[in-house]
N, C-alpha and C positions, 0 to 999 in steps of 0.2 A: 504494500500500500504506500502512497506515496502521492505526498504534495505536491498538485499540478499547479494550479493557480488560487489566485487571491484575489477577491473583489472587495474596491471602496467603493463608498458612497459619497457624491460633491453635490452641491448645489449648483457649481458653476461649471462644468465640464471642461470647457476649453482653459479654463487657470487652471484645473488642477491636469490636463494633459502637460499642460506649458510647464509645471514644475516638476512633474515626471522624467520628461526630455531633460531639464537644464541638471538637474541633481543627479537621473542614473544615467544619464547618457542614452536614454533610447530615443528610438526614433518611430521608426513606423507604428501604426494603432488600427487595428481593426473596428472597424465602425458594423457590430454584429446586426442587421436586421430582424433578427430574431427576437433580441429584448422587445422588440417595437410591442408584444402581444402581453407585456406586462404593464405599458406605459413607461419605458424608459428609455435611453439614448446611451449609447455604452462607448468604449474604448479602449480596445484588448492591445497589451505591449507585449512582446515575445520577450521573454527576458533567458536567456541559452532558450533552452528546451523549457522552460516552464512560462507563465502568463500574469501579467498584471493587469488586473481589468480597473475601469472606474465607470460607474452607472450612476447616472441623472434621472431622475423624474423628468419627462415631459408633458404634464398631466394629473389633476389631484388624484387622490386616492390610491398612491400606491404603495406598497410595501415600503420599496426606499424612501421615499416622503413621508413616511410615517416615525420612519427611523432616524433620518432627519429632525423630525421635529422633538421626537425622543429625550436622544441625546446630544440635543441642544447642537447641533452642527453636522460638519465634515465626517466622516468615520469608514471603519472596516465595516462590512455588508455578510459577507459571504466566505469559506473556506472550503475549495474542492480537490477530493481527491481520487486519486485514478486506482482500482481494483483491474485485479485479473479475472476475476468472476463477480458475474453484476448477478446473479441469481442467488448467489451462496451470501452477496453484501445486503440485500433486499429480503432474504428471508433472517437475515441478523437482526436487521430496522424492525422488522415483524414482533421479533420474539423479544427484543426490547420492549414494543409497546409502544414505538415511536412513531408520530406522522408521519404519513410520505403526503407535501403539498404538490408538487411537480412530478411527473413520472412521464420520462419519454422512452421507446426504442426509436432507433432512425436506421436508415437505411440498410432497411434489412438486416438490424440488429448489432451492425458492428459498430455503432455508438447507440451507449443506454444510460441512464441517470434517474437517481432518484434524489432529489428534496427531500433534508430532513428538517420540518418543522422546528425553528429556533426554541420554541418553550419544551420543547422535548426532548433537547440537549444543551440547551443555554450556551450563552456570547455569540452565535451567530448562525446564520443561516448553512448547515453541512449538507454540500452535494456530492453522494458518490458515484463517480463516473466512470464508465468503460468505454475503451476504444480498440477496434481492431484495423491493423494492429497498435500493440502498444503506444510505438512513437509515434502516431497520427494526434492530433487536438484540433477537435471541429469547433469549438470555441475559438480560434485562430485563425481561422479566413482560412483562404486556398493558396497562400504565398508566405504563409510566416516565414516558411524557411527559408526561402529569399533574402527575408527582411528582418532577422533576427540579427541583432548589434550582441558583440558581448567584449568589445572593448573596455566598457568598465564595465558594468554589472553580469554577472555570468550565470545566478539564477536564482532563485525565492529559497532556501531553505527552512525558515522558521514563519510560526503563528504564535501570536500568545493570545490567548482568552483571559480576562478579567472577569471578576464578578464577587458576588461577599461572601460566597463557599467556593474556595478550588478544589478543596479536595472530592465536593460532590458533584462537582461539573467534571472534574478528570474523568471521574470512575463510574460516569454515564456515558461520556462519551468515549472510552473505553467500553463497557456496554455493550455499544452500536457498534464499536468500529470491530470489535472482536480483540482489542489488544490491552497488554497491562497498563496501568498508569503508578508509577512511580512517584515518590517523594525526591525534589530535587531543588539545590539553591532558595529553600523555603519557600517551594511551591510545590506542582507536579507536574508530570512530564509525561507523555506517551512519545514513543520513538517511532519515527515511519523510516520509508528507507531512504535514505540520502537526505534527511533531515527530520524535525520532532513540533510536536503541539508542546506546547508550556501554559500552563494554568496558573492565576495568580491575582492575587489577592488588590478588587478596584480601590486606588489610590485619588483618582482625580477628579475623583465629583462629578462622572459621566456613566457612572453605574454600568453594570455589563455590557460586554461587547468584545469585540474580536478592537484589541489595544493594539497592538506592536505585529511588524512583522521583519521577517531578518533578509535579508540580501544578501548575496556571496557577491564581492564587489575587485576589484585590481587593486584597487587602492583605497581603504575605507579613509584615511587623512584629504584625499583629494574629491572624494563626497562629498564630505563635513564640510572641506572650504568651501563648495559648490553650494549647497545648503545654508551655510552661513552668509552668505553673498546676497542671497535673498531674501537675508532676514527668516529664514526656515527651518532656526535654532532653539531652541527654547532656552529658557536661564539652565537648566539642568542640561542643557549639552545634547538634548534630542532631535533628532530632523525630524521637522513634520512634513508630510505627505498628506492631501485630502481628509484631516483632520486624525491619521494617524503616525505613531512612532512607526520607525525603520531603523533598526539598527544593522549596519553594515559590518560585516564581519569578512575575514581575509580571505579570500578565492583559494 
């Protein structure tokens, strides 16, 4: 199992792509037609092999608008991750007890997803997705691999979910996902492969939600001054991205 991509949530689309681009260095973005059937306007970045998306509302009433208004701004949305078996990830969700809000197969089954309902795993919306084959991502348009930069950023490895119980949000979503959740750096931790969820304890007065996510970057010193440049620092030294932390760690 393993972390594909990561969706935020902006108010403002086009600023939070522009500070995408200037901080990780990416460039091209897929503009998915598909979100249009939820009410919103998206923005998929290839980052190596993995995806940073950012989704707008175009339209009242939608989830992300909702979340928006929530948590008082900008934020993580979404956490999805790729399985080898979408039958065996789906009867897990089951025997949790978990919703499924979305549930696609496509084309003739070699891309499949299920939405797992946020209040049924808490800090954010979990989709698990399959693709055949593996290194395909139909979230990514038909040319990411074209258009995939990894001159500085080279791919998403971490999530961290917030919220006022981590140890009970680990060991649910653990649960679902079929995996242990550990005690780790006074939080929890489940491990996927080529990088881990972290759990941990809301600090900021924005109450649950998918907080932080990590980057495997060239240079994390030439991020930070990239993000500092823009004022996209906080007093504690954190780059913001569409109203969440990023911490860039050494490729």
């Amino acid at each position: 199992m393993r972390l594909r991509q990561i969706a935020l949530v902006g108010a403002d689309l086009a600023a939070a792509e522009a500070d995408i681009r200037a901080v990780l260095g990416l460039g091209y973005a897929y503009d998915d037609p598909g979100v249009g059937k939820f009410g919103l306007k998206n923005a998929v970045f290839p980052v190596g092999d993995t995806f940073l998306e950012v989704v707008s509302p175009k339209q009242p009433g939608t989830t992300a608008g909702r979340l928006l208004e929530k948590r008082g701004g900008d934020g993580g949305y979404m956490v999805i991750l790729q399985v080898d078996d979408i039958t065996e990830a789906r009867a897990r969700i089951a025997h949790a007890g978990a919703r499924t809000v979305e549930q696609a197969d496509l084309d003739g089954g070699t891309v499949a997803m299920s939405h797992v309902h946020p209040k049924d795993v808490g800090g954010a919306i979990l989709s698990l997705d399959y693709m055949s084959p593996p290194e395909r991502w139909q979230w990514g348009g038909p040319v990411w691999r074209e258009n995939a930069r990894t001159d500085t950023s080279v791919g998403i490895v971490g999530a961290e979910l917030q919220g006022e119980d981590p140890a009970a949000m680990a060991r649910r979503w653990g649960e679902v996902l079929g995996l242990p959740a550990e005690p780790a750096n006074g939080g929890w931790r489940i491990a996927l492969d080529g990088g881990e969820l972290r759990f941990v304890k809301a600090v900021d007065g924005r109450g649950e939600g998918l907080g932080r996510f990590d980057v495997a970057v060239r240079d994390p010193a030439a991020v930070r001054a990239a993000a500092g440049s823009l004022g996209l620092l906080t007093g504690a030294g954190d780059i913001m991205l569409s109203g969440t932390r990023v911490q860039p760690v050494q490729a």
